[in-house]
C-alpha positions, 0 to 999 in steps of 0.5 A: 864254213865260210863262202868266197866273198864276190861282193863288197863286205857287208860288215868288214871295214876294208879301210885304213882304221888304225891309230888311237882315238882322240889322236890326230897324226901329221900324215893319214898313213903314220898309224898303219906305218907304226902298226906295221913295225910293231908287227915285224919287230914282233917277229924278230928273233923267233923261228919260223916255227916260233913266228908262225905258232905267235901269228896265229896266236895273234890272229885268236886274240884278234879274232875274239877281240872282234867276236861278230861272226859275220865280220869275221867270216867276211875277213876270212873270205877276203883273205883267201881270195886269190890264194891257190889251194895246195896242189893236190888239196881240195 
């Protein structure tokens, strides 16, 4: 189980980190931009359903990807930040 996050991460890295290595983009912000669209387009034509079932296939495939548990438990943490429980849930 994972703990609210109150301090800064430890071993998540929180800053823009996306492109691919060796690349050099014209503006700082283009590589999230690009991933961002890729995100979206891979939603398009599915369901809820079918969208929610793919994002969190997406987030395992991720999740293994990275593997460090502590970085994973921070992640975690950082995102459940500032999200309400369900009403009438724990």
């Amino acid at each position: 189980m994972t703990s609210p996050l109150t301090t800064p991460p430890r071993h998540l890295n929180v800053q823009p980190n996306f492109g691919i290595p060796g690349e050099r983009y014209r503006h700082p912000y283009m590589p999230g931009d690009a991933f961002y669209d890729r995100l979206v387009s891979a939603h398009r034509g599915l369901s809820d359903e079918q969208s929610d079932l793919m994002q969190a296939r997406l987030v395992l495939l991720l999740a293994n990807h990275i593997g460090d548990l502590r970085v994973l438990d921070e992640a975690i943490a950082l995102a459940r930040r500032g999200v309400a429980p369900a009403e009438g849930g724990a």
